[in-house]
C-alpha positions in Angstrom: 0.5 10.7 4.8 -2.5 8.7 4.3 -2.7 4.7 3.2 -5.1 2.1 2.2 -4.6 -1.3 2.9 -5.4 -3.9 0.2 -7.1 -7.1 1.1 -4.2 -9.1 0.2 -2.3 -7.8 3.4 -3.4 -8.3 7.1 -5.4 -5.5 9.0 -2.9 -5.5 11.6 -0.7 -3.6 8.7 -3.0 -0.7 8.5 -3.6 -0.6 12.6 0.4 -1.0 12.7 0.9 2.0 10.6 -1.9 4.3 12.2 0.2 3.7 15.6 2.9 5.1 14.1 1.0 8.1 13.2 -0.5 8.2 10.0 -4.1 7.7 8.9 -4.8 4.4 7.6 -7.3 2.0 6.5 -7.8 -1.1 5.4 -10.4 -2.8 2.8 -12.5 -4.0 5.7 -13.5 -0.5 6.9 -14.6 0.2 3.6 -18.7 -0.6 3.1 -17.9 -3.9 1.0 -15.3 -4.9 2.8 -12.2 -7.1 1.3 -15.2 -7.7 -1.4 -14.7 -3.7 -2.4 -13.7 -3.8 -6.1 -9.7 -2.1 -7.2 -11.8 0.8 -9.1 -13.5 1.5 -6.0 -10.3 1.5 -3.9 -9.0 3.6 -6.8 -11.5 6.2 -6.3 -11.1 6.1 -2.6 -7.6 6.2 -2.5 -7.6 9.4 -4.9 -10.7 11.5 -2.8 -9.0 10.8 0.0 -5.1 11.1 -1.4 -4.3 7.8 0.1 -1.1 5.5 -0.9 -2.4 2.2 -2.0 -0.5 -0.5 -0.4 -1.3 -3.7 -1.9 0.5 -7.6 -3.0 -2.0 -7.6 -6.1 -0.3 -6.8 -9.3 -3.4 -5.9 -10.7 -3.1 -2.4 -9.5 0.6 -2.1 -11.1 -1.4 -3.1 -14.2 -4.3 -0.3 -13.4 -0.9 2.3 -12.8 0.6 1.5 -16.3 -2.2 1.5 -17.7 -4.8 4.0 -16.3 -1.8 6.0 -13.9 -4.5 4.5 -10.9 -3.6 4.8 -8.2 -1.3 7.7 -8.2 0.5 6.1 -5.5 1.3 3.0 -4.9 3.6 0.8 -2.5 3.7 -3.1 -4.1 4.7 -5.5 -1.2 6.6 -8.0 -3.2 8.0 -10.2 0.1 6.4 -13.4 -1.0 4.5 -15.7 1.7 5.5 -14.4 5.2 3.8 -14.4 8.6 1.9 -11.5 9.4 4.9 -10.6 12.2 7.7 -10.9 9.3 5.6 -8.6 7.7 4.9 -6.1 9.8 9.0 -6.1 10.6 10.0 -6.1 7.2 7.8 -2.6 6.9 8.8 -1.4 10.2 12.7 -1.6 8.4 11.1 0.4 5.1 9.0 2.8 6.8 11.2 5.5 7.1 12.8 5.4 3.2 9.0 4.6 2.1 8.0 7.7 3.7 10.9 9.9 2.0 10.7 7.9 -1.7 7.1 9.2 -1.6 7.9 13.1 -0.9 9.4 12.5 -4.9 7.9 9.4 -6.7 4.5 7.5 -6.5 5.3 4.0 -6.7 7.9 1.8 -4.8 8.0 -1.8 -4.1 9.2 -3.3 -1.1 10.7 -6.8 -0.9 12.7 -8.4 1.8 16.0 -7.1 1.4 15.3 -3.6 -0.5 13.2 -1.2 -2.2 12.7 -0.5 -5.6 11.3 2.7 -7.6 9.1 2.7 -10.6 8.4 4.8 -13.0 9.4 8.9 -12.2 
């Protein structure tokens, strides 16, 4: 499973999640950085068949819309430290993981996760 780490969330979320074994990056690998525009992420996310993992409801717009990005995981946990984070996905990554081997957009929040769409 591949991801790409929006801007909105901290770097340490994508280097937390390739430690656990999957291939991840984050905005700031990309050539323009945090400054890479959502299309571009878009088109990255699809060459590459990378989840979109991202706070900005722009891209749940650019899903209803456009069906872009074809997956998507919408952190919806409000303003947390980096470490409540990174623990509130450590708790989600396993039913994250599974939700995604049948649907293409989940959002996490503190206390649960919810499924969109299919």
């Amino acid at each position: 499973m591949k991801f790409i780490v929006d801007a909105h969330l901290p770097k340490k979320l994508a280097e937390f999640l390739t430690k656990q074994g999957f291939d991840s990056v984050h905005t700031l690998d990309l050539p323009e950085g945090n400054a890479s525009s959502d299309s571009y992420i878009n088109q990255v996310a699809s060459k590459e068949n990378r989840i979109v993992i991202t706070k900005d409801s722009d891209f749940v717009d650019s899903r209803l819309r456009k069906g872009e990005p074809r997956r998507l995981v919408l952190v919806s946990t409000g303003d947390r430290s980096n470490k409540d984070l990174l623990a509130i996905v450590t708790k989600s990554l396993d039913d994250i993981v599974k939700l995604f081997e049948s649907h293409q957009f989940v959002e996490i929040s503190k206390g649960h996760i919810n499924i969109h769409g299919e």
